[in-house]
C-alpha positions in Angstrom: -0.7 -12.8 32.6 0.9 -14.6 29.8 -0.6 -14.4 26.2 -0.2 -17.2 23.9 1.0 -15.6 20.5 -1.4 -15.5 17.9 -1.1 -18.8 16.0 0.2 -19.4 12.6 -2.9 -21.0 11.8 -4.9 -17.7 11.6 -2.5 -15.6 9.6 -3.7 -16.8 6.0 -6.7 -17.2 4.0 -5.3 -17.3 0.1 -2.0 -18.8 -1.2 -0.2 -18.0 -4.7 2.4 -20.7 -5.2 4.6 -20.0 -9.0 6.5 -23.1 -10.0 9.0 -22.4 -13.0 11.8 -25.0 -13.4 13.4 -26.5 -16.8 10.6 -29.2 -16.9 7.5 -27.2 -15.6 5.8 -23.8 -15.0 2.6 -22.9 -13.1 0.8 -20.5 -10.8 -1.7 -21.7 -8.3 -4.3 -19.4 -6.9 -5.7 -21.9 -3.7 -7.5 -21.3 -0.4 -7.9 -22.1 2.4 -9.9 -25.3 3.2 -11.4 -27.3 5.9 -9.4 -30.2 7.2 -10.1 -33.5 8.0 -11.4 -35.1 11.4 -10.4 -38.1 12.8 -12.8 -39.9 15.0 -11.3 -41.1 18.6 -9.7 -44.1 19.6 -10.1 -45.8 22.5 -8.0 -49.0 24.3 -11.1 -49.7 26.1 -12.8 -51.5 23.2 -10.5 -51.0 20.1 -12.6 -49.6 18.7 -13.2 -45.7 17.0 -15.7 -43.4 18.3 -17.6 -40.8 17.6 -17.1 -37.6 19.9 -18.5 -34.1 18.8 -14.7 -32.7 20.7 -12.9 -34.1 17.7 -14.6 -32.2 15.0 -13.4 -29.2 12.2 -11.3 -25.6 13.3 -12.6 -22.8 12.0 -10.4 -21.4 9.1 -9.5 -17.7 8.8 -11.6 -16.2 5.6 -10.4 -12.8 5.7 -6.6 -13.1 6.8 -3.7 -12.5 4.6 -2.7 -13.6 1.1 0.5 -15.0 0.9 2.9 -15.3 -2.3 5.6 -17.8 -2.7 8.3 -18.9 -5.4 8.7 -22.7 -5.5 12.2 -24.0 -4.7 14.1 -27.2 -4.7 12.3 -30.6 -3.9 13.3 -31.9 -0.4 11.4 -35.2 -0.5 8.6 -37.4 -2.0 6.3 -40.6 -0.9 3.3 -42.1 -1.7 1.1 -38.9 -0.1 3.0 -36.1 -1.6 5.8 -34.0 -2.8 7.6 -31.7 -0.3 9.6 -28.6 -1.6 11.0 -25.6 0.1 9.3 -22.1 -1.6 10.7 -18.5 -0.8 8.1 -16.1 0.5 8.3 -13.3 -2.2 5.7 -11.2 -0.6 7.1 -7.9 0.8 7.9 -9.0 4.8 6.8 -6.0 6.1 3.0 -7.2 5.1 3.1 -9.9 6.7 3.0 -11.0 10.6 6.2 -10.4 11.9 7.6 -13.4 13.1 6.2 -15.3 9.5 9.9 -16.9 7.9 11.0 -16.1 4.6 11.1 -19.8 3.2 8.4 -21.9 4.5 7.9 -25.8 3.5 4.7 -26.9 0.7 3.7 -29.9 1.0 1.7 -31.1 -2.4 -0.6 -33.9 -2.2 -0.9 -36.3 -4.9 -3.9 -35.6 -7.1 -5.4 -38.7 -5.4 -4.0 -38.0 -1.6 -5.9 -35.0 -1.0 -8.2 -37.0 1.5 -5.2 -37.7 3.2 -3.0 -34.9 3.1 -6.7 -32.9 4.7 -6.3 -35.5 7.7 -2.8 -34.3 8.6 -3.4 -30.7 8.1 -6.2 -31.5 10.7 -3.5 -33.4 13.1 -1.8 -30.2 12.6 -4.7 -28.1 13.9 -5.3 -30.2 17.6 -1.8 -30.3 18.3 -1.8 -26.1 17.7 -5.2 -25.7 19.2 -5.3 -28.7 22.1 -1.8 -29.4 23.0 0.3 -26.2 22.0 3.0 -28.8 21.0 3.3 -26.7 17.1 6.4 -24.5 17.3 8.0 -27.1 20.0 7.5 -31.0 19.5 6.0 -30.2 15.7 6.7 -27.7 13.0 4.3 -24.7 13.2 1.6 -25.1 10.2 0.6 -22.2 8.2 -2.8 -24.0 6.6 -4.5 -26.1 4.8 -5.6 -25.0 1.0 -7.3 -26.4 -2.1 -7.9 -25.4 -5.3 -9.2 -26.9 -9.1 -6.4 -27.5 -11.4 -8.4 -26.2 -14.1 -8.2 -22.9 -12.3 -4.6 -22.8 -12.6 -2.1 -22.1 -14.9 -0.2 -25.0 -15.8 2.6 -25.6 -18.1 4.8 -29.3 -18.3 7.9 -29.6 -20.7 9.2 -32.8 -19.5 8.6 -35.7 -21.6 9.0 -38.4 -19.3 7.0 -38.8 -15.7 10.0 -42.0 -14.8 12.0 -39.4 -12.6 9.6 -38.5 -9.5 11.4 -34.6 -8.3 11.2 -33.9 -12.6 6.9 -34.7 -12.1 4.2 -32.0 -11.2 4.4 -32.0 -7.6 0.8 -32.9 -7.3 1.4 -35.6 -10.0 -0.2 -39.4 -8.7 2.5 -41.8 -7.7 3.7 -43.8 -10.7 3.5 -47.4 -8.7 0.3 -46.3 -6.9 -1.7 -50.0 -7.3 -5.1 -47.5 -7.5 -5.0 -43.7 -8.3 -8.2 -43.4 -8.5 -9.2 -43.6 -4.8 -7.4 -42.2 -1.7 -5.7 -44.4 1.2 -8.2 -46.1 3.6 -7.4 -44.7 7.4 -7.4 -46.3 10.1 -10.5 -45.2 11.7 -12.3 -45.6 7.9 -12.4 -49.2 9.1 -14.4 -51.5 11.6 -17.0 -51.1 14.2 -17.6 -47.3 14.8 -19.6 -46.4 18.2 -21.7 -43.5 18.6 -22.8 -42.0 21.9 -26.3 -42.7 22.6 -27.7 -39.4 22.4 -25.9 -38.3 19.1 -26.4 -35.0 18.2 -23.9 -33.5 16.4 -26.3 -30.4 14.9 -23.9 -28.0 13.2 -20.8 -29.5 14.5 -18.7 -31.0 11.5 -16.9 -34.2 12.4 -15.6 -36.9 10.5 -19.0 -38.5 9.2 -20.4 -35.1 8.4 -17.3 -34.3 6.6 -16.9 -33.6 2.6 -13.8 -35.6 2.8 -15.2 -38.4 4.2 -17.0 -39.7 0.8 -13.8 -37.8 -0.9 -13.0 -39.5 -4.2 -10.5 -38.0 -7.2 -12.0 -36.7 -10.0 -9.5 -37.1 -13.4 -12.0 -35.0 -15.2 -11.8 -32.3 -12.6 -8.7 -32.6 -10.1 -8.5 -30.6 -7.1 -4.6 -29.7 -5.9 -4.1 -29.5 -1.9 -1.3 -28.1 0.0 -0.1 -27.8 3.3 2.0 -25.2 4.5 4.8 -25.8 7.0 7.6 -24.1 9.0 11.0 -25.4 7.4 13.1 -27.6 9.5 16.5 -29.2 9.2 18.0 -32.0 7.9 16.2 -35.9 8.4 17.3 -38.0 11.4 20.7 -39.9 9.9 22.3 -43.4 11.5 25.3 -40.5 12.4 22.6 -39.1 14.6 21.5 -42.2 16.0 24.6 -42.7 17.7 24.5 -39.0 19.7 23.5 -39.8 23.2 22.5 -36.0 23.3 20.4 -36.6 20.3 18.5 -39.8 21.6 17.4 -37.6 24.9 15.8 -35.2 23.0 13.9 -37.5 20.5 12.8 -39.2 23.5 11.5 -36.5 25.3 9.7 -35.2 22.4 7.8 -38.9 21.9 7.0 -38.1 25.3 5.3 -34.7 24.6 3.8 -36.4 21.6 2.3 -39.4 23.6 1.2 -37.5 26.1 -1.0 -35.4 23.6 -2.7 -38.8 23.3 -2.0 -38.9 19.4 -0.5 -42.0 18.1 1.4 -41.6 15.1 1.6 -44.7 13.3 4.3 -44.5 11.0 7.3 -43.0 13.0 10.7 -43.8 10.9 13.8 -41.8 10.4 12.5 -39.7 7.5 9.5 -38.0 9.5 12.0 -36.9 12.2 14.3 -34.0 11.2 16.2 -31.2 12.8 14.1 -28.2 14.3 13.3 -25.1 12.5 15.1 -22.2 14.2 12.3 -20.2 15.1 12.0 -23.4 17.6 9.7 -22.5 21.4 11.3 -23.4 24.6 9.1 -26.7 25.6 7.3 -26.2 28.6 7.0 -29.6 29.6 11.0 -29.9 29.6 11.8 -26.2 29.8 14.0 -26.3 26.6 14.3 -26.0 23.1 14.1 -29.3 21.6 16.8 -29.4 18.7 14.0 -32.5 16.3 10.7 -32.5 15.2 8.0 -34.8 14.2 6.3 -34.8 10.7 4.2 -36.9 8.4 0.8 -36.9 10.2 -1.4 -38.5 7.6 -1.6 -41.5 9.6 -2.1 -40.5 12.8 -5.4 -40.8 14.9 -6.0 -39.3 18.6 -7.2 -40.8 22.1 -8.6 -39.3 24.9 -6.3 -39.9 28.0 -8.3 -38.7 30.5 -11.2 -41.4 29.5 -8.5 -44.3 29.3 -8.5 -47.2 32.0 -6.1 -49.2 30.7 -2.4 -47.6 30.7 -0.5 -50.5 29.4 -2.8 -50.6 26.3 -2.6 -46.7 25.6 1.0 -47.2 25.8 1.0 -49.6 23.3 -0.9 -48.1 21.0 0.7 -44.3 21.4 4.8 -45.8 21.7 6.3 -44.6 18.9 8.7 -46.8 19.0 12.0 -45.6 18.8 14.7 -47.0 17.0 12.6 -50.2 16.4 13.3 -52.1 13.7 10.4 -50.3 11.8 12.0 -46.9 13.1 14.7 -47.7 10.7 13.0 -49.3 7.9 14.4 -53.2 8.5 10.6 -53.7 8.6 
């Protein structure tokens, strides 16, 4: 009998990230945190729904603590800042097949809400599909803490250059930072089951982050920690026939995990980490990955009568105009 391998998700509780370039120094102490649900979506009505299935994941409270050393800043958007960090904890304490650079993804100081929605995309591809490791980068967790709990030290005068900010630092042409992005399934009709019971099970209404709001007076820093892949998806790439099969194939493992992705361009498709699983569906190791979750929203296939709709809504479209950013 084969034993799935323990997933990444359980090996941490508490994170120590030390920043310390020429135009800032800190140390966050964070832990781990809930993440955020998504209700379901269904082609049936177009509408969201409440379902008790798509609820929290239970986070690990007495796992390991992990200690990295902040490196160079792959990438930023309107969500967050993305830098490789260097694991500087002894590897020996640490699960074995844990890497020695990992990816941390900051959110901005008003895209917590957000960034707590991916990290929970991130848990139902581990947890429901098994596509983390294969189609998706493994995640190591979710965590939170105050910024007033951290030390925190800035020596750059100007906040015009975005990689010279605070990683968590709010988006300088963000038309509101003081409220998080509205989601997809934040809007509209929602429809509950008649006989709604949730009791103790956390879903999306029962959520903290659902009324989630910044605080400037008390700002909460939230991070997800990720398995570091290659480089983005480049127009060279686009013209590999080798390279088009396997994107393909992995929007097809993607699809059929019944999550639509909703914002699937060149940037959130980059090179596999090298720890990368053999897929099962296609028995082989895909060489790209999907990121950038904080958009995404799931369906239940197995409910769905209408195929042409559900493959509307999960295609992810690529190289579409959109895919390439001429739209």
């Amino acid at each position: 009998m084969n034993m799935r391998p323990q997933s990444s998700l359980s090996f941490f509780s508490t994170l120590t990230v030390n920043g310390n370039t020429e135009h800032f120094s800190f140390c966050l102490d964070l832990s781990r945190s809930e993440s955020f649900p998504s209700h379901r979506f269904s082609c049936v009505d177009d509408e969201f729904h409440a379902d008790t299935r798509y609820s929290t994941y239970q986070v690990p409270h007495n796992a390991a603590h992990l200690q990295l050393e902040l490196g160079d800043c792959l990438g930023y958007g309107g969500t967050g800042t993305v830098y490789s960090a260097r694991v500087s904890n002894p590897l020996s304490d640490l699960p074995p097949s844990v890497p020695s650079e990992l990816v941390v993804k900051f959110a901005r100081l008003n895209r917590c809400r957000s960034l707590a929605r991916e990290a929970w995309i991130y848990n139902y591809l581990d947890e429901n599909e098994k596509l983390t490791g294969t189609v998706v980068p493994r995640c190591y967790g979710f965590f939170t803490s105050k910024l007033t709990e951290s030390s925190v030290e800035c020596t750059t005068s100007s906040s015009f250059e975005l990689p010279f900010e605070l990683p968590w630092s709010v988006y300088e042409y963000d038309r509101d930072p003081h409220r998080d992005s509205i989601l997809e399934d934040d809007i509209g009709k929602l429809v509950r089951p008649r006989t709604w019971k949730p009791d103790h099970i956390i879903t999306k209404e029962s959520s903290p982050w659902n009324s989630w709001a910044p605080d400037p007076d008390d700002p909460l820093v939230a991070v997800l920690l990720l398995e570091k892949g290659g480089q983005m998806y480049t127009m060279f790439d686009d013209k590999d026939p080798l390279v088009q099969e396997d994107v393909q194939l992995i929007c097809e493992d993607l699809e059929l995990a019944g999550v639509a992705h909703n914002d699937f361009r060149m940037p959130n498709l980059i090179r596999a980490p090298l720890a990368t699983s053999v897929c099962p569906r296609h028995n082989r190791v895909h060489q790209w990955n999907i990121i950038d979750f904080n958009q995404a929203w799931p369906l239940d296939l197995s409910v769905e009568n209408y195929p042409r709709d559900t493959d509307l809504v999960l295609d992810l479209d690529y190289r579409s105009g959109y895919f390439y950013g001429w739209q």
